[in-house]
C-alpha positions in Angstrom: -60.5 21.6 -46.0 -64.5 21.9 -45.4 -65.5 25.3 -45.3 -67.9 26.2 -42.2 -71.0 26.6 -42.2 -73.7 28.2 -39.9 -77.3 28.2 -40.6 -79.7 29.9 -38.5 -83.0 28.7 -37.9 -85.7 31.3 -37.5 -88.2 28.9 -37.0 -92.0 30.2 -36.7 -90.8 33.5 -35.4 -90.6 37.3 -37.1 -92.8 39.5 -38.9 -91.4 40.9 -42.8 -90.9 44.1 -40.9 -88.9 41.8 -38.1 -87.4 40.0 -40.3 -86.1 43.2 -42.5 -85.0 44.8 -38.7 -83.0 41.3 -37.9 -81.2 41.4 -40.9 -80.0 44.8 -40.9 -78.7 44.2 -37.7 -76.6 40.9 -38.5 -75.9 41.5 -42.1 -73.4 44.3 -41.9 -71.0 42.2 -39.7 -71.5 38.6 -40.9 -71.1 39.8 -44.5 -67.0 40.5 -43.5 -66.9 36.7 -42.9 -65.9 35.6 -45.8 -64.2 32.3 -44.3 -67.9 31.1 -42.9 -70.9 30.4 -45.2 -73.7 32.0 -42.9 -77.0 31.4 -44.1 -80.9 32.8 -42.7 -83.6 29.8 -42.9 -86.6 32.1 -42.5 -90.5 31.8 -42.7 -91.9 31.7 -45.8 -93.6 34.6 -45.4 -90.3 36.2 -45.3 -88.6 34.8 -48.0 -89.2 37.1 -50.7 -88.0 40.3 -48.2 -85.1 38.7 -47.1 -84.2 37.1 -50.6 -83.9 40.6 -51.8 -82.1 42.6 -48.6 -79.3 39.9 -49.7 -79.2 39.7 -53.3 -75.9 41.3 -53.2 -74.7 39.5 -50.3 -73.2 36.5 -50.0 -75.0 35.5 -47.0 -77.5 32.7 -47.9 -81.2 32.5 -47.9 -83.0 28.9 -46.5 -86.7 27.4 -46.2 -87.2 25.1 -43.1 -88.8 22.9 -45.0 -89.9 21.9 -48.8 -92.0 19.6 -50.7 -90.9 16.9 -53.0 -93.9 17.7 -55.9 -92.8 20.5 -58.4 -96.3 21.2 -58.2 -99.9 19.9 -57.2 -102.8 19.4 -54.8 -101.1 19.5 -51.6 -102.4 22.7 -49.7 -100.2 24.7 -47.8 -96.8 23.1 -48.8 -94.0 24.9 -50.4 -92.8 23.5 -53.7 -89.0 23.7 -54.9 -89.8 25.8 -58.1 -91.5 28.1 -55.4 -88.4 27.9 -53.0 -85.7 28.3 -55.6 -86.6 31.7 -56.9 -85.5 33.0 -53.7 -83.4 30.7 -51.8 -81.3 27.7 -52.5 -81.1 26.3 -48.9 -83.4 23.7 -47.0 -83.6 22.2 -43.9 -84.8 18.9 -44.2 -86.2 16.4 -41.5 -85.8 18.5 -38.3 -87.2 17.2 -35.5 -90.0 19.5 -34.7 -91.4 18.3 -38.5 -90.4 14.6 -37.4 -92.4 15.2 -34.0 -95.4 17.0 -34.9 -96.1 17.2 -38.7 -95.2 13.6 -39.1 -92.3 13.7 -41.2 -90.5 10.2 -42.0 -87.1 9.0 -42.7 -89.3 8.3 -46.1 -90.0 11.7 -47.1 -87.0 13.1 -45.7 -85.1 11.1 -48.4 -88.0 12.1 -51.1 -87.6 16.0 -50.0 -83.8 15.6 -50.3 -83.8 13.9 -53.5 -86.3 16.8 -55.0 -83.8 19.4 -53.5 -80.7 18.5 -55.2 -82.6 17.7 -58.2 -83.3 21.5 -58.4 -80.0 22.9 -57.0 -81.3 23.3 -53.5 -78.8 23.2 -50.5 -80.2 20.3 -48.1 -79.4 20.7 -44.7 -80.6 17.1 -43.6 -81.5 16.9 -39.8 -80.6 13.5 -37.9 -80.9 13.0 -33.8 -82.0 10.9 -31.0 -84.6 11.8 -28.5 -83.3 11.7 -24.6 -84.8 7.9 -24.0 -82.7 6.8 -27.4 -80.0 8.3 -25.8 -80.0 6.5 -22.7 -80.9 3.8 -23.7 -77.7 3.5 -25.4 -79.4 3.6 -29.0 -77.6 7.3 -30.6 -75.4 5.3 -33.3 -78.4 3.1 -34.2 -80.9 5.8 -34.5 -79.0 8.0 -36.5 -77.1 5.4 -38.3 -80.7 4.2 -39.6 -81.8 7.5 -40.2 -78.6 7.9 -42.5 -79.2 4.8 -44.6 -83.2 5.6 -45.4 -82.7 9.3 -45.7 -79.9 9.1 -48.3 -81.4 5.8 -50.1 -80.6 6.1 -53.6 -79.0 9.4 -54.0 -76.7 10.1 -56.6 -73.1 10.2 -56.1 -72.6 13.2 -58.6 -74.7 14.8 -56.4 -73.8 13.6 -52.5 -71.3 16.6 -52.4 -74.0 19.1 -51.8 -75.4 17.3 -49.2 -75.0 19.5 -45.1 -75.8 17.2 -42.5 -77.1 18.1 -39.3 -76.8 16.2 -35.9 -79.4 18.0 -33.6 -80.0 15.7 -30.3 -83.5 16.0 -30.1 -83.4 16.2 -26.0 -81.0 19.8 -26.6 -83.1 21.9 -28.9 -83.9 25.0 -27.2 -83.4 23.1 -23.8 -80.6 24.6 -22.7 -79.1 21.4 -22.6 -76.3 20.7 -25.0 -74.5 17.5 -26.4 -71.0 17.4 -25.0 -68.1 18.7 -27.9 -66.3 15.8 -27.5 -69.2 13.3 -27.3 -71.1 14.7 -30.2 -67.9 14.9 -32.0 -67.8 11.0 -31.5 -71.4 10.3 -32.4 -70.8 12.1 -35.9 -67.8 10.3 -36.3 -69.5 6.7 -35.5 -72.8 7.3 -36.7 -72.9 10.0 -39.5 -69.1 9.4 -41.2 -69.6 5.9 -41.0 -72.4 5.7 -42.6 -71.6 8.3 -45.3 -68.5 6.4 -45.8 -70.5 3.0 -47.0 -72.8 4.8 -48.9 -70.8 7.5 -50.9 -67.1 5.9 -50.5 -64.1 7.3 -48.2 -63.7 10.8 -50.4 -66.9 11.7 -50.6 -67.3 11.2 -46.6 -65.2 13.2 -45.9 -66.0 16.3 -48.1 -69.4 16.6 -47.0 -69.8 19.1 -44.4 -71.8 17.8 -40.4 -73.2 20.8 -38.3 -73.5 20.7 -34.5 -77.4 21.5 -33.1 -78.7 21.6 -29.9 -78.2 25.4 -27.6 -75.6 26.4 -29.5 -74.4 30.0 -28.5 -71.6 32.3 -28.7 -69.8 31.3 -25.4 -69.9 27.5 -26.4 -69.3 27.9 -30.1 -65.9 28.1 -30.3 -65.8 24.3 -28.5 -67.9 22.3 -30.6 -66.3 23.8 -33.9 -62.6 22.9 -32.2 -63.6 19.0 -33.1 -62.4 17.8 -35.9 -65.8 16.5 -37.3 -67.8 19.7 -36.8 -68.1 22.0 -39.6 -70.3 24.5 -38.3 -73.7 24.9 -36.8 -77.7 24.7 -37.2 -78.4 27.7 -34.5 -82.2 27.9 -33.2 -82.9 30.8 -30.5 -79.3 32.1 -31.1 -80.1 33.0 -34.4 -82.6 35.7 -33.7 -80.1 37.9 -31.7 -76.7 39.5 -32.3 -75.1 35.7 -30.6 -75.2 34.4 -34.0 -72.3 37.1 -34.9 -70.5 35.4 -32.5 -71.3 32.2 -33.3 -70.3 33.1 -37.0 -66.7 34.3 -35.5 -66.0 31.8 -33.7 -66.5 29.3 -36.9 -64.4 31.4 -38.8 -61.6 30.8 -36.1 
């Protein structure tokens, strides 16, 4: 059985003192969920603030993003010796840094790599835009993103691995992938693949989120599928919703 989880992303969005408000308001209820890993991917502004409101909690701290050097000249990137003092979650490959900070299938596998290396949670982003999608071109997109992104990971390792299927035309659209549909797509085009690279155990250990305007009242549907193990929550995240959210994974 795959335990749940749901990972919030803050995105570029609260203050420390916002962040330390958010928390308070979230923490006290999420932290009676044992059943659901929750975890807060926040700035890195805020990681040091909200690493210590949750020392003693067993709600998880994430960066939305990390670099694959331990160290060296590349300004304004986050290292993982930097990251895991605080946190020990990443997102990795989301499509805002595929779309506008040119992030590759390349160094998605060379950030992932670097995480588990250090004992860094990667929460590995795959997803089609809307023309991929009609085109009829899902399974092939994300298939391929699979196959470079993993490239040469260890085995020992794979187990740590979160993947998350975010259709890029559903973040913070509104829009949102069909349950049934997106179960599908993860079953073709993320399973699948996990199966021929890792073997038939290992595929189905590993744990696929659901992305795309998830929120509370449409939860409960996605996590119903059998592939679905939780959720990567954008605007949700930021508001008392992601309680819910958090409930209805723990149903």
């Amino acid at each position: 059985m795959r335990k749940p989880i749901v990972a919030g992303n803050w995105k570029m969005h609260k203050t420390v003192a916002e962040a330390e408000e958010l928390v308070n308001v979230l923490s006290g209820d999420l932290e009676k969920i044992t059943s659901v890993e929750s975890v807060f991917c926040v700035p890195f502004t805020c990681l040091s603030k909200v690493s210590s409101l949750l020392k003693e909690s067993h709600i998880g701290v994430g960066v939305q993003n990390i670099h694959w050097a331990d160290y060296g000249a590349f300004t304004g990137e986050i290292s993982p010796l930097m990251v895991k003092e605080f946190a020990n979650y990443a997102i990795i490959g989301h499509s805002e840094r595929r779309t506008f900070f040119g992030e590759t299938d390349i160094t998605v596998n060379k950030r992932l790599s670097t995480a588990l290396k250090h004992g860094i949670v990667p929460i590995m982003c795959v997803g089609e835009t809307l023309e991929e999608n009609q085109k009829g071109n899902t399974v092939e997109v994300i298939t391929h993103q699979m196959e470079i992104g993993l490239r040469e990971i260890e085995k020992s390792l794979a187990g740590n691995i979160v993947i998350a299927y975010e259709p890029i035309w559903a973040i913070g659209t509104g829009l949102a992938c069909d349950p049934t549909t997106a179960n599908n797509i993860i079953l073709q085009a993320i399973r699948k693949p996990l199966e021929k690279i890792f073997g038939l155990e290992l595929s189905q250990s590993i744990r696929v989120q659901y992305g795309g305007s998830v929120n509370g009242g449409n939860a409960y549907d996605y996590f119903s599928q059998s592939e679905i193990d939780g959720a990567l929550v954008g605007g949700a995240s930021l508001k008392s919703d992601f309680i819910d959210i958090v409930k209805a994974a723990a149903k």
